[in-house]
C-alpha positions as CSV (number, residue, x, y, z in Angstrom):
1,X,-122.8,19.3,-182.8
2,X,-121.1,18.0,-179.6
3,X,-121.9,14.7,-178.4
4,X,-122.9,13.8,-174.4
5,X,-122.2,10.5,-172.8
6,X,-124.0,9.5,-169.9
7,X,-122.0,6.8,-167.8
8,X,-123.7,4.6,-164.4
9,X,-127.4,5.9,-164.9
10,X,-129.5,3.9,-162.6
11,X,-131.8,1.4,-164.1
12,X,-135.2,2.9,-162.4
13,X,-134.0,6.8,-163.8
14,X,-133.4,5.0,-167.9
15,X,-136.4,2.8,-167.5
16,X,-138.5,6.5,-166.4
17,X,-136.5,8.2,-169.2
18,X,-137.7,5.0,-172.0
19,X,-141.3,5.3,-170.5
20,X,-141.5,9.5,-170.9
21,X,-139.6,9.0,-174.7
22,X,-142.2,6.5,-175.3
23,X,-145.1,8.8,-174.4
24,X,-143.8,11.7,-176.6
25,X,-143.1,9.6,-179.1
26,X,-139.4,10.3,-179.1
27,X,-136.6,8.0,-178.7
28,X,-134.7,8.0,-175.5
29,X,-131.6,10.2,-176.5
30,X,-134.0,12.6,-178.3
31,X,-135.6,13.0,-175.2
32,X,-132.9,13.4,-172.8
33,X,-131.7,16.9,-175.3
34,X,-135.3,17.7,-174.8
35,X,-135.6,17.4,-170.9
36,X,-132.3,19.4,-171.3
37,X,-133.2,22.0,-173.2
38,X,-136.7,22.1,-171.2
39,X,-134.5,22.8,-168.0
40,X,-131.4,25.4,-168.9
41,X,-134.2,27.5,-171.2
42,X,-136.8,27.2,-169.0
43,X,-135.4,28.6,-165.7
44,X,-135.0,31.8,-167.4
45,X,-138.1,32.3,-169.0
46,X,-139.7,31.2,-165.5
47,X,-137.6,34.3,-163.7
48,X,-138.8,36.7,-166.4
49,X,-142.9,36.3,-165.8
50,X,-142.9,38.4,-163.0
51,X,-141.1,41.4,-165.2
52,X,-143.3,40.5,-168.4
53,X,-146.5,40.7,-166.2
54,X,-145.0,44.7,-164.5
55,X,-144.3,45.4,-168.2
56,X,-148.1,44.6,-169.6
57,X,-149.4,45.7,-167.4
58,X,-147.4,49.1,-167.2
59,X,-148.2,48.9,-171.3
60,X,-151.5,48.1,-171.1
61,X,-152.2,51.2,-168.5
62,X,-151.8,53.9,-171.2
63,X,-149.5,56.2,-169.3
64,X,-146.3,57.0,-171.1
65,X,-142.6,56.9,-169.5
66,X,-140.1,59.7,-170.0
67,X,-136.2,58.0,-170.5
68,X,-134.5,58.3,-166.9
69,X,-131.1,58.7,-168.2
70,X,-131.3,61.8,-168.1
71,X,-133.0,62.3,-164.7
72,X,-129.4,59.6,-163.8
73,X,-127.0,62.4,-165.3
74,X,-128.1,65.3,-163.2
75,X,-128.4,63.4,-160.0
76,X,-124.8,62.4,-160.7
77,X,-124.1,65.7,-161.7
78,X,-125.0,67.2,-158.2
């Protein structure tokens, strides 16, 4: 596993980071990778709730979808 070094992080921004760590029980590198992984994973999930929500919804209606690739090919076709 690759290793991150963090150089000139202000005092008020480690003392927040040692107060959060502290309230999750974690130590302050273990929760730095956690805020991390909280921020690059959870910018994607956050942009797919609006497709989940069309998709249950479309799911939950009952109606059935026919594959549009083939509707695509003889449009193109024309």
């Amino acid at each position: 596993m690759a290793e991150l070094v963090l150089t000139d992080v202000e005092d008020g921004v480690l003392d927040r980071l040692q107060m959060r760590a502290a309230r999750h029980g974690r130590t302050p590198a273990e929760e730095a990778k956690a805020i991390l992984l909280e921020a690059l994973r959870g910018r994607d999930a956050v942009l797919w709730v609006p497709v989940d929500a069309i998709y249950h919804r479309l799911a939950n209606s009952g109606r059935t979808f026919s594959d549009s690739a083939e509707l695509l090919r003889e449009d193109r076709d024309r």
